[in-house]
C-alpha positions in Angstrom: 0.0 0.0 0.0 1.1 3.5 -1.2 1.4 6.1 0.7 2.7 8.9 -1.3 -0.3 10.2 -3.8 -0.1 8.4 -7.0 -0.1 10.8 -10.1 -2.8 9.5 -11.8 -4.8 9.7 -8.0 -3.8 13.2 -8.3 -5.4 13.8 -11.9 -8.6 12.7 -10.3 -8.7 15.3 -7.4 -7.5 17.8 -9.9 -10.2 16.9 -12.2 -13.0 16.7 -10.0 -11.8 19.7 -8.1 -11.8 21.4 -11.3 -15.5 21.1 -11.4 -16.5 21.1 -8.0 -14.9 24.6 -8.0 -17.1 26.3 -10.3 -19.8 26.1 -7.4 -19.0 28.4 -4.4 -20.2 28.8 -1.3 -23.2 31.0 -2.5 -24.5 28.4 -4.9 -24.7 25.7 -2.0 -26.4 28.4 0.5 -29.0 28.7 -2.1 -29.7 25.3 -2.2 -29.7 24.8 1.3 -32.5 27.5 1.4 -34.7 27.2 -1.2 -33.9 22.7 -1.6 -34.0 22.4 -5.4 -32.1 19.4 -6.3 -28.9 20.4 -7.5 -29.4 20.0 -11.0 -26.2 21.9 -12.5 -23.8 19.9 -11.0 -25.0 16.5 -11.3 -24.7 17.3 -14.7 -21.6 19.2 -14.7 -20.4 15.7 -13.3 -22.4 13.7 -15.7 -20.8 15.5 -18.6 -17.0 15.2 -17.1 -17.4 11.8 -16.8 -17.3 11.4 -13.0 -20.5 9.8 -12.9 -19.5 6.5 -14.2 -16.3 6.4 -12.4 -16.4 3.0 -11.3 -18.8 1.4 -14.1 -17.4 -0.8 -16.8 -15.5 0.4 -19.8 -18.0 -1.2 -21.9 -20.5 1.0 -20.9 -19.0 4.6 -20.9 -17.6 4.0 -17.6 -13.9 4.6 -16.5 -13.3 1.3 -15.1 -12.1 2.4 -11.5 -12.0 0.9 -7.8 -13.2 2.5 -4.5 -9.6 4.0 -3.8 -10.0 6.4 -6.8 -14.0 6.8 -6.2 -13.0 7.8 -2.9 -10.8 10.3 -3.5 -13.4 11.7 -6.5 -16.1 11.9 -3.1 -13.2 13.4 -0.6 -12.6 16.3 -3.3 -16.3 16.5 -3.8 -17.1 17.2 -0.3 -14.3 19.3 0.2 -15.5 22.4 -1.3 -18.0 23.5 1.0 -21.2 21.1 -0.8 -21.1 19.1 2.2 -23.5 15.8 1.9 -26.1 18.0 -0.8 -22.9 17.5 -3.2 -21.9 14.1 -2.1 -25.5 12.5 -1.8 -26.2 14.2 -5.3 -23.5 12.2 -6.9 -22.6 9.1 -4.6 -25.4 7.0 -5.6 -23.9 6.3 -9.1 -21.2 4.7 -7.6 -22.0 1.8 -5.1 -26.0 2.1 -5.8 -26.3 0.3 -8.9 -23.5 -2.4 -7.5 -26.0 -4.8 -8.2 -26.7 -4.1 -11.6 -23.0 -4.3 -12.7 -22.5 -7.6 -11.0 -25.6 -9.7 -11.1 -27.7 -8.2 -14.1 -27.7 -9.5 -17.7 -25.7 -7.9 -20.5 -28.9 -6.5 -21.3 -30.1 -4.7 -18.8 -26.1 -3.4 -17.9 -26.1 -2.3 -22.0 -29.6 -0.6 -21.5 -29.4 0.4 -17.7 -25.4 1.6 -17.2 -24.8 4.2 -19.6 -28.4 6.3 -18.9 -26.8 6.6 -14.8 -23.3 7.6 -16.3 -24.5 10.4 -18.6 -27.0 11.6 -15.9 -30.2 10.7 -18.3 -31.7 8.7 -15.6 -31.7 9.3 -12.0 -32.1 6.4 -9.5 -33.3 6.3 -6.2 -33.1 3.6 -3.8 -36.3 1.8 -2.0 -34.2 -0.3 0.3 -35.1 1.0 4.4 -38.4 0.4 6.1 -40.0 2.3 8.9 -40.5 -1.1 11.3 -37.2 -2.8 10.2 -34.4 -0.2 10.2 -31.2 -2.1 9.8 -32.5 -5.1 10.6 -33.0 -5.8 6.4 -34.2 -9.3 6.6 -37.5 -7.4 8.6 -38.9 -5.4 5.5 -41.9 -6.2 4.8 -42.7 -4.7 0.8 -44.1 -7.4 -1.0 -43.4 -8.8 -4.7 -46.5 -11.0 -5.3 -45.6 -13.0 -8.3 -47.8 -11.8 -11.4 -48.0 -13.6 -15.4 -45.0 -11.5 -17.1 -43.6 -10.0 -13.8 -45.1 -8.8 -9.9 -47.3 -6.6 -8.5 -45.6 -4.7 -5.3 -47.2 -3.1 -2.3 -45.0 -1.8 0.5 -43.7 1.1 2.2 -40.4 2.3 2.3 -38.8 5.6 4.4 -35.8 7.9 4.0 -35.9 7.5 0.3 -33.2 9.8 -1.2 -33.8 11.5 -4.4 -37.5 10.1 -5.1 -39.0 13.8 -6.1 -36.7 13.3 -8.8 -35.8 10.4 -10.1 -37.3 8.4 -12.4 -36.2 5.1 -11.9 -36.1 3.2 -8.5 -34.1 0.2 -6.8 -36.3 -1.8 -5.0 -35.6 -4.1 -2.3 -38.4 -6.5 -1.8 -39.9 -9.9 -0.1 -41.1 -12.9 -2.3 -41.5 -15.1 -0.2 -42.7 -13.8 3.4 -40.4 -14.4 6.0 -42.1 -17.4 8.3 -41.6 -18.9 4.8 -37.9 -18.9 4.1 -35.5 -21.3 6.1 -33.5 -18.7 6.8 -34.1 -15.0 7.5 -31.8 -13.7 4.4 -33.7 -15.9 1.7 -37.0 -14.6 0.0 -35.5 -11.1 -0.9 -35.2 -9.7 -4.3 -34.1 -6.8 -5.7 -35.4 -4.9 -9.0 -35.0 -1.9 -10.6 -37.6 -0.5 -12.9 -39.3 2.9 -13.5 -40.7 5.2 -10.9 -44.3 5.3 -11.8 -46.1 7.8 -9.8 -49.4 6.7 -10.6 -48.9 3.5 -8.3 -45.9 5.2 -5.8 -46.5 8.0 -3.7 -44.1 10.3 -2.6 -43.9 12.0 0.5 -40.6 14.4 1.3 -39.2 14.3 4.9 -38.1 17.5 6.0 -34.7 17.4 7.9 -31.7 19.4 9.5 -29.8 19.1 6.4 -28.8 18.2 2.8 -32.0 20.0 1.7 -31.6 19.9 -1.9 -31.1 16.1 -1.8 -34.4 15.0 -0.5 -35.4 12.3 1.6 -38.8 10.5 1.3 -41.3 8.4 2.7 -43.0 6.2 -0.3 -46.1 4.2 -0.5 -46.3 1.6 -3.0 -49.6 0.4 -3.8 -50.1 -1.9 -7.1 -46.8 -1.4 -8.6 -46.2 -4.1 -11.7 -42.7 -4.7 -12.7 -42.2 -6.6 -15.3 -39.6 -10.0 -15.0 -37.5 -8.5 -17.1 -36.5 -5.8 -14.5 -35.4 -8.3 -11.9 -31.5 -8.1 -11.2 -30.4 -11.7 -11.0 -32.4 -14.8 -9.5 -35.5 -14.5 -7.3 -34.7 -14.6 -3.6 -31.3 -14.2 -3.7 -31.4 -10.3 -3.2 -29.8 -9.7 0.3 -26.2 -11.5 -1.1 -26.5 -9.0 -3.8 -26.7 -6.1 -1.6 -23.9 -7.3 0.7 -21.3 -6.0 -2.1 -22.1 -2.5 -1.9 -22.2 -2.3 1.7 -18.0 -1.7 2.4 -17.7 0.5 -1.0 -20.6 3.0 0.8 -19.0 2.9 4.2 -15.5 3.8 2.9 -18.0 6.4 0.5 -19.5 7.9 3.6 -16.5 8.3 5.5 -14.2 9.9 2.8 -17.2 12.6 2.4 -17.0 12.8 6.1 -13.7 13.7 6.2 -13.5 15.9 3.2 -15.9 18.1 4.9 -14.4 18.1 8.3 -10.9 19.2 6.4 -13.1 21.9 4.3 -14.6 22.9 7.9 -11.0 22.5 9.5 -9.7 25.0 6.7 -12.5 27.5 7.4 -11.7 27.7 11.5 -7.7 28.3 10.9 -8.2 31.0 8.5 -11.0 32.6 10.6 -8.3 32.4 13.9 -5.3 34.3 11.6 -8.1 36.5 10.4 -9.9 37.7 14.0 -8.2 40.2 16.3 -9.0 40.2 19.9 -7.4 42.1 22.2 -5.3 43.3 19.4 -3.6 39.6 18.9 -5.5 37.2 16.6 -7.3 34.4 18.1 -5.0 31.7 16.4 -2.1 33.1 18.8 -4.0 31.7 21.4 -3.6 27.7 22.9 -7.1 27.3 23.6 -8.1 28.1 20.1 -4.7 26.5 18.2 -5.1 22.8 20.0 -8.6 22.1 19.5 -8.1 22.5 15.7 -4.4 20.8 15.8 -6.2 18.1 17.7 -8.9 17.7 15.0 -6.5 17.4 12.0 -4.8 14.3 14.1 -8.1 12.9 14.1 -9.1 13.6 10.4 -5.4 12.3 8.7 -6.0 9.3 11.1 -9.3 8.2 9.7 -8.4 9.3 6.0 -5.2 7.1 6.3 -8.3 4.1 7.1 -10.4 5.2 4.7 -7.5 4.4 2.1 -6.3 1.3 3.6 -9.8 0.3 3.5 -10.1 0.9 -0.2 -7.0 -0.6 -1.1 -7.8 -4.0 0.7 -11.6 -3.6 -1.2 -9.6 -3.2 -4.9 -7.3 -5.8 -4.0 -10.0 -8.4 -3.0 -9.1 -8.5 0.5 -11.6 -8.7 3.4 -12.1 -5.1 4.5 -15.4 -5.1 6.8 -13.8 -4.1 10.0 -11.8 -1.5 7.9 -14.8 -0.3 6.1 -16.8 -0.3 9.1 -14.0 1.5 11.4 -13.1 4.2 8.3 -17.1 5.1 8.2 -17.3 5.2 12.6 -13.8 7.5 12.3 -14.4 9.2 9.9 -18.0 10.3 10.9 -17.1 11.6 14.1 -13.5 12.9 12.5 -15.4 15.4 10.4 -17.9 15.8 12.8 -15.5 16.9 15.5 -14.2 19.1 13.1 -17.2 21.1 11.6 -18.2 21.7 15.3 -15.3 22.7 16.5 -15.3 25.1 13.4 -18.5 26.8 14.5 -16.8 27.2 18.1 -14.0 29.2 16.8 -16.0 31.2 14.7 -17.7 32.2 18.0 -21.2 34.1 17.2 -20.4 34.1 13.7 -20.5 30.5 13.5 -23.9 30.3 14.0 -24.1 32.7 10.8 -25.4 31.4 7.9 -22.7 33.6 5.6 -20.1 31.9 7.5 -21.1 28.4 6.0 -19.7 26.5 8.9 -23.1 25.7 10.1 -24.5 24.5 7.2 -21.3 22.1 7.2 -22.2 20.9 10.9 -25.8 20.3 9.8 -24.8 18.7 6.6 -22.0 16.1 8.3 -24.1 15.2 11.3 -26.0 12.7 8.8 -23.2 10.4 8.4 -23.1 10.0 11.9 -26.2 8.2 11.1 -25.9 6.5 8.2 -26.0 4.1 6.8 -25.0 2.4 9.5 -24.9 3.7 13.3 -22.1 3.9 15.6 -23.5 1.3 18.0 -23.3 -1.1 15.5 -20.2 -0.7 13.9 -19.2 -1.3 17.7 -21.0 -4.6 18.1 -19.6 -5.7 15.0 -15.5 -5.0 15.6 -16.4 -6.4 19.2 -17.6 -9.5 17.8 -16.0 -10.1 14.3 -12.0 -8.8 15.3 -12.3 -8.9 19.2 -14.1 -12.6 19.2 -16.4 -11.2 22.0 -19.9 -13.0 22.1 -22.7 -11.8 19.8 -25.1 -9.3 21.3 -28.3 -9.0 19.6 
């Protein structure tokens, strides 16, 4: 594993940055106050080719691991977007894992390149209110139809659904007293949003306003077979290979915006004069913010050993897992201490160092929470008895 930046690593962020950069801090504001999807630069990714970074050649795509997409969502989040950048983009690159893997050659010819040149946009029907985590629980049925299903169901915190067009759905097909085991009877489809039999509902929340999270009713859906990825009932071992690739996602947005954060505090302490001395002179304000950028190279340096291990085809859950827990809290940490050493003005809206504290607090959260990423290092690396 390198350590020193690879050039063609640093082409990416130079790239990406490249675009990212033609969206200040205004641009973001606006979209955290008046929640229009960010339409401009989704597709000022689409058309630069980020989009598809980790989708197959054959399909527009560049080809790429998680290291590089990593880096792609570390810039992206960098640049004072926060999670309404990330979460605008991200889904392109572990969402459709299961389309790339397990679908035909002709659904990946037909479905691929519309989600790399931003033609379609996907969201993903996956949580449930009364199952949470606990995926084996949902309860969104696929009834089996001549020529494909009918679906009812409910799902919650549905990102993107007001406007996409197309939707991955995680469902039941056989009801879960029915299966021998609590993973079989799950299937996964992906088929067109049709708002005539879906209802959407938008959740409003603390953050990533232009990025909008949903409650959805589905109520007579018919998908047709041919928009089933891979075999019935088989659709929670598909899902399983996204899950490390979104944690490692998560937590290199996580610390992107905690260094963007980190960056805003230090210049603010040169910048403010106190007692005629700026505020960075002083210890109180200098090791909070030296003791935040500890924590952030310390989780980015998991983040990319994670990766690495994930391209190589090495098991990486309790690196995946421990990048997304240090990473949350690493950028975190970082975009509140921000708003403490901005003092009153960090609770200014022109400062942006709010928004960044509402915007990180999410990955916290998701998609997995803290407790749980506990339980699982104390059980799968410390060999400490299961416990739930």
């Amino acid at each position: 594993m390198n350590h020193v930046e690879q050039e063609d690593h640093r082409a990416i962020r130079e790239g990406v940055g490249a675009v990212v950069r033609r969206f200040d801090d205004e641009y973001w504001l606006a979209r955290d106050e008046d929640g229009e999807f960010p339409r401009a630069f989704h597709q000022a990714m689409a058309e630069a080719g980020w989009l598809g970074i980790t989708m197959p050649t054959e399909y527009g795509g560049s080809g790429l691991g998680v290291t590089e997409a990593c880096i792609m969502m570390h810039e992206v989040s960098s640049h004072g977007g926060g999670m309404s950048a990330a979460s605008a983009v991200h889904i392109n690159l572990f969402g459709p894992h299961p389309i790339v893997v397990f679908g035909t050659p002709d659904q990946r010819a037909a479905w691929i390149p519309r989600l790399i040149s931003g033609q379609d946009q996907c969201c993903f029907g996956f949580t449930e209110p009364d199952a949470g985590l606990n995926t084996t629980a949902i309860k969104t049925f696929a009834q089996k139809v001549p020529g494909g299903y009918v679906v009812h169901g409910q799902k919650v915190w549905t990102s993107t659904a007001q406007v996409a067009n197309k939707i991955m759905l995680l469902t039941r097909t056989t009801k879960l007293e029915d299966c021998k085991r609590p993973t079989d009877g799950i299937t996964i489809f992906y088929t067109d949003l049709d708002r005539s039999k879906i209802e959407v509902r938008k959740i409003p929340k603390m953050g990533r306003k232009s990025v909008d999270s949903n409650a959805i009713f589905i109520d007579g859906l018919f998908i047709p077979d041919s928009d089933r990825i891979g075999e019935e009932g088989k659709g929670f071992s598909y899902i399983l290979h996204s899950l490390n690739p979104e944690r490692l996602l998560v937590a290199s947005e996580a610390v992107g915006m905690g260094q963007d954060a980190l960056r805003r505090a230090t210049q603010y302490a040169k910048d403010r004069v106190v007692f005629d001395r700026p505020i960075g002179m002083n210890q109180s304000i200098q090791h909070p913010l030296a003791e935040r950028w500890m924590y952030l190279e310390a989780a980015w340096a998991m983040v990319m050993k994670g990766a690495w291990l994930y391209d190589h085809q090495q098991p990486c859950g309790a690196e995946a897992n421990t990048s997304k827990f240090l990473g949350a809290r690493a950028g975190y940490d970082a975009c509140l201490q921000s708003v403490l050493t901005h003092g009153g003005f960090g609770y200014a809206k022109e400062y942006h160092v709010e928004r960044l504290l509402r915007e990180v607090t999410i990955t916290r959260i998701a998609p997995i929470t803290e407790q749980l990423i506990m339980s699982f290092i104390a059980e799968k690396v410390l060999d400490l008895p299961k416990s739930y």
